[in-house]
N, C-alpha and C positions, 0 to 999 in steps of 0.2 A: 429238673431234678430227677431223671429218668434212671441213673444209676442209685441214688438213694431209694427209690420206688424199689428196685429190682431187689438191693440187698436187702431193705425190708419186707419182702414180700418170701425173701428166699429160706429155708427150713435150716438150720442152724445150731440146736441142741448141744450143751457143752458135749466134748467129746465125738460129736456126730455133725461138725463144721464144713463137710464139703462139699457142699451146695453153695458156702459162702466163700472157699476158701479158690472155686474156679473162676466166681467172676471176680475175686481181687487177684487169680493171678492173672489173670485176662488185660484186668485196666492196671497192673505193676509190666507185665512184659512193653506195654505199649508207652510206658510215662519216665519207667530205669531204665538202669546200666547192667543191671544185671539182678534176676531174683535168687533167694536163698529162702532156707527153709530151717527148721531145728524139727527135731525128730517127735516131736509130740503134734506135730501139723500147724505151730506157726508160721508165718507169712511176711520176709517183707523186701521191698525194691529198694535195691542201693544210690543212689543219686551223687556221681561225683559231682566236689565243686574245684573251687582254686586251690586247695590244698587237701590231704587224705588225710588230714585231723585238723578237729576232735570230730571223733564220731558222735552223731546227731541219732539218738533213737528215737523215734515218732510211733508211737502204739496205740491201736484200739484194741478192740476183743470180740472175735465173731461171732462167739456164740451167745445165745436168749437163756433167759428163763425156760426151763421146758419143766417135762415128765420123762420118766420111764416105764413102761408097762413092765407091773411086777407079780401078776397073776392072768389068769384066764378061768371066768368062775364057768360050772358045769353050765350055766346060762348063756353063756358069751358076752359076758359083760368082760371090762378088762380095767382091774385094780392096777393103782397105779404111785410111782415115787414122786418128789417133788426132785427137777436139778433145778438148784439154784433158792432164793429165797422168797417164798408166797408167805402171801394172807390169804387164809381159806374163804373169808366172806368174799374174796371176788372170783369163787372159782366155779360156783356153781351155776348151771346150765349155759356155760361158755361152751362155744364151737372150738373145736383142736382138729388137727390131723395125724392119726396112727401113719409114720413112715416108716415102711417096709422094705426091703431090699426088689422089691418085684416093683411094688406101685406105694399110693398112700390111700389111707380111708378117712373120712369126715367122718365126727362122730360128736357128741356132744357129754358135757361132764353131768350125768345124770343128776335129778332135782326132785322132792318130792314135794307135787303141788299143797298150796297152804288151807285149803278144804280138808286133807284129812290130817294135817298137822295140829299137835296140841299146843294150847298158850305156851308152855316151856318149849317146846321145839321152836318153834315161829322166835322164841326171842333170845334163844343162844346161838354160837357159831358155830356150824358143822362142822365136825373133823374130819382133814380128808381124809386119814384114815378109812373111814367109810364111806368114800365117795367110792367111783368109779365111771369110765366112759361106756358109752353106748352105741356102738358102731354099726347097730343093726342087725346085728349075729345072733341066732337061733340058739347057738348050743358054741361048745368049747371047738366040738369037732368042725364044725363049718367057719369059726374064725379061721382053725390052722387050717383048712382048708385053701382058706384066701388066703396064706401066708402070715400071717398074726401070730408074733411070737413074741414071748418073754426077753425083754431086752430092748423089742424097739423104741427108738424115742416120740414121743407125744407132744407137737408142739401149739403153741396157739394160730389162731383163726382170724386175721383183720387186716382186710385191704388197705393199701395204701390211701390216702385222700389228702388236697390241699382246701381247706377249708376256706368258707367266703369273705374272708376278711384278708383271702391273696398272699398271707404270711405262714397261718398255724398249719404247722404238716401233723396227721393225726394218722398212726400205724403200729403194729406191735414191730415189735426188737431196736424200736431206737434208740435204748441200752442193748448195744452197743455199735448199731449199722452204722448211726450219726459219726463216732470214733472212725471205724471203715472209711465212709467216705468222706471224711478230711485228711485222713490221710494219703487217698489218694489225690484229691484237687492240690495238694500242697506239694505234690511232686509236679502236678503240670504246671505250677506257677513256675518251680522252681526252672521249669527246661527254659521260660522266659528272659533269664537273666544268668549272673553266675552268683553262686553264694562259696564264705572263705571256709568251706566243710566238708563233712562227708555225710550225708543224711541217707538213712535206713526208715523208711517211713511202709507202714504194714499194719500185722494185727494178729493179736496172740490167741490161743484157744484157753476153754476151759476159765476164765476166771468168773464165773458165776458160782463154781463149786470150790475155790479154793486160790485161785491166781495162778493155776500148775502151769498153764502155759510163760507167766511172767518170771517164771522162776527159771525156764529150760533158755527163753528165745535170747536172754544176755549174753550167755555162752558163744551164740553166733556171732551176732554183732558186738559184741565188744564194745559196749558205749562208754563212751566218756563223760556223756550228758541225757538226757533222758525226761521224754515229754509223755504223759498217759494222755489218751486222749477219752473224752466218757462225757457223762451226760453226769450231771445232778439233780438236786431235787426242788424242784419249783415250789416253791411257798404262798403263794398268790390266788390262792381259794378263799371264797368268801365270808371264809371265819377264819382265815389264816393274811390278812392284812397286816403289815408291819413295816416298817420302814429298816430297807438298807436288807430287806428279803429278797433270795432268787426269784426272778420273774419273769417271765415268757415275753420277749424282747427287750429285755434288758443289757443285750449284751453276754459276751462267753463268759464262763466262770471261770474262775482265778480260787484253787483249792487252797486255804491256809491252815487246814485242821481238819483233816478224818481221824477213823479208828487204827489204820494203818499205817500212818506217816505225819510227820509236822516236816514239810517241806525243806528245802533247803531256802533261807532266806536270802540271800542273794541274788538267786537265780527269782524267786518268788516278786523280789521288790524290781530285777531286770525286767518282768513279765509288767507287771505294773504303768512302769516310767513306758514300755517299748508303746504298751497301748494307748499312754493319753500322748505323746509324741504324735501319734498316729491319726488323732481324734476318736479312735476307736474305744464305744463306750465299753464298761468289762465292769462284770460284779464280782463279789469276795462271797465263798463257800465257804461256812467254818460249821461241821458238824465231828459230832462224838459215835453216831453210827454208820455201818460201814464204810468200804475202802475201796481201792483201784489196784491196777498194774504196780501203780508208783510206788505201794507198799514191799513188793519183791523188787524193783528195779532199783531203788535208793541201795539197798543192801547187796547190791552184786561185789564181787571181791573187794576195795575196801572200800566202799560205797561210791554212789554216781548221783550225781546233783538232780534234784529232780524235781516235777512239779508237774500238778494234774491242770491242763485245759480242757473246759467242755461249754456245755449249754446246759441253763435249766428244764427242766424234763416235768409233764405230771403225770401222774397215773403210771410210775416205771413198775417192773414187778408185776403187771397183768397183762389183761391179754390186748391192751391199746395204750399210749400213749400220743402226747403230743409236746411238738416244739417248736420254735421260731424260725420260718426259714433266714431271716434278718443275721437271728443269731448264730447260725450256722455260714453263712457266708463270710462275718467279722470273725467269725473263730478262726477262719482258715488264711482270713488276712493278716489276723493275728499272730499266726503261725509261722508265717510267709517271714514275715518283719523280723520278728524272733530270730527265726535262723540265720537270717542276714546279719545281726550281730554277735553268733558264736562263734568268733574267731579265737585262735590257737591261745592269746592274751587273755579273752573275755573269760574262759574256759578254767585258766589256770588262778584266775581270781576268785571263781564262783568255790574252785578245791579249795584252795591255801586258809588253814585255820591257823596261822602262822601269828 
């Protein structure tokens, strides 16, 4: 899993993707036909097959949760924005890194120890409003000194690890590295054989603060069909046991209901039947908060059949997560199968509300 390590390891910030966006063009020049690009910094490798439709969109999203440093106090302390969606109780005294255009700095989200906190401090939740990072700086003038500037992005701190059960990968950004690197493994299956399409398989910027990159990168590609690739959210903590819940080797998830889309059901129940054909096990995602790519990519001109594949995820949103390596491997087999059955026919059925 050496390329999942790297991309999760790699700094990524919506808006500030290109650290993620050289090693997916790296493993797209080596796996396409040819890469393209859309002018907000999305990414993706064109894959012919037996025929040059329908086009096959396959999308992650490169960028994490981060920060933006939005002050510099006369201290050198550095106030900061949230990109993307936190809960403040998991923000304090996390490790991040100030990335700067010269180098980057560790620094940690300052905390004050619970000896001189009062019983109401101790039992409510900071706002980070009043938080800020601690990079070690003297005074304002010795951050800028180092290069520390208003704007840079602040992102989290958590090495890669596969933990000892040989399966659970535990790292921050696997909303949305995990998306990255299926998108690429699904183009090298693809060189293995011939599929009857044309696949575009890559990874959009920016949808942690809005989905801006899902909105620009259809423009390129021109899909006709359209697959989000993402993580969800693992339900399988131990006050959260339920039956027919996401759960960390249960298989990819299969989206039927966000805040952004109700699927196309066609294509949804395609997704379904292609995986127990397969023996490939797959669970159902039906949630009312948040959304994916899929939410802008349904509605590109007069809309494109679509449907979110991922893995369940825990702890997304801060500065670690963890997932299935199992279920990341079926997801991309998943994927593989899928595309083999969007032909020019399958395509025109998932449209036709006839």
């Amino acid at each position: 899993m050496n390329l999942l390590k790297a991309l999760t390891e790699a700094r990524g910030a919506p808006g500030f993707e290109g650290e993620v966006r050289r090693m997916m063009r790296r493993e797209l020049q080596d796996h396409a036909d040819e890469v393209l690009y859309d002018h907000t910094g999305s990414i993706f490798g064109k894959k012919r097959g037996a025929a040059d439709a329908p086009r096959v969109l396959l999308a992650g999203h490169m960028d994490e949760v981060a920060f933006m440093v939005s002050e510099i106090t006369d201290d050198g302390y550095l106030r900061f924005k949230p990109l993307g969606g936190w809960w403040e109780q998991v923000l304090l005294s996390q490790r991040v890194e100030v990335v700067t255009e010269q180098r980057s700095f560790t620094g940690v989200i300052g905390s004050r120890p619970p000896h001189v906190l009062t019983k109401e401090e101790r039992e409510k939740v900071f706002p980070m409003k009043e938080m800020y990072v601690d990079i070690g700086a003297g005074s304002k003038n010795q951050a800028a000194a180092w290069g520390v500037a208003v704007g840079d992005p602040i992102v989290p701190v958590c090495p890669y690890e596969e933990l000892a059960d040989e399966d659970t990968i535990l790292a921050k950004a696997l909303d949305n590295r995990v998306g990255c690197y299926a998108a690429v493994e699904v183009l090298k299956q693809l060189n293995e054989g011939s599929h009857p399409n044309e696949v575009y398989a890559g990874a959009t910027v920016q949808e942690e603060v809005g989905l801006r990159g899902a909105e620009t990168a259809p423009h390129v590609v021109q899909p006709d069909v359209a697959i989000a690739l993402d993580v969800g959210i693992a339900e399988d903590g131990p006050s959260e046991k339920e039956k027919n819940k996401p759960k960390l080797g249960g298989g990819p998830l299969v989206t039927f209901l966000d805040a952004t889309m109700i699927p196309n059901t066609r294509f949804r129940d395609l997704i379904v039947e292609t995986a127990e054909e397969n023996g490939i096990s797959h669970q159902v995602e039906v949630m009312t908060g948040g959304g994916t790519d899929a939410g802008k990519f349904n509605l590109y001109k007069r809309g494109v059949p679509t449907v979110v594949i991922g893995v369940a995820a825990r702890y997304i949103h801060s500065n670690v997560s963890m997932v299935s390596r199992q279920d990341v491997d079926r997801m991309v087999r998943l994927l593989a199968a899928v595309i083999d059955k969007l032909d020019a026919e399958t395509v025109r059925y998932l449209c036709d509300y006839r």
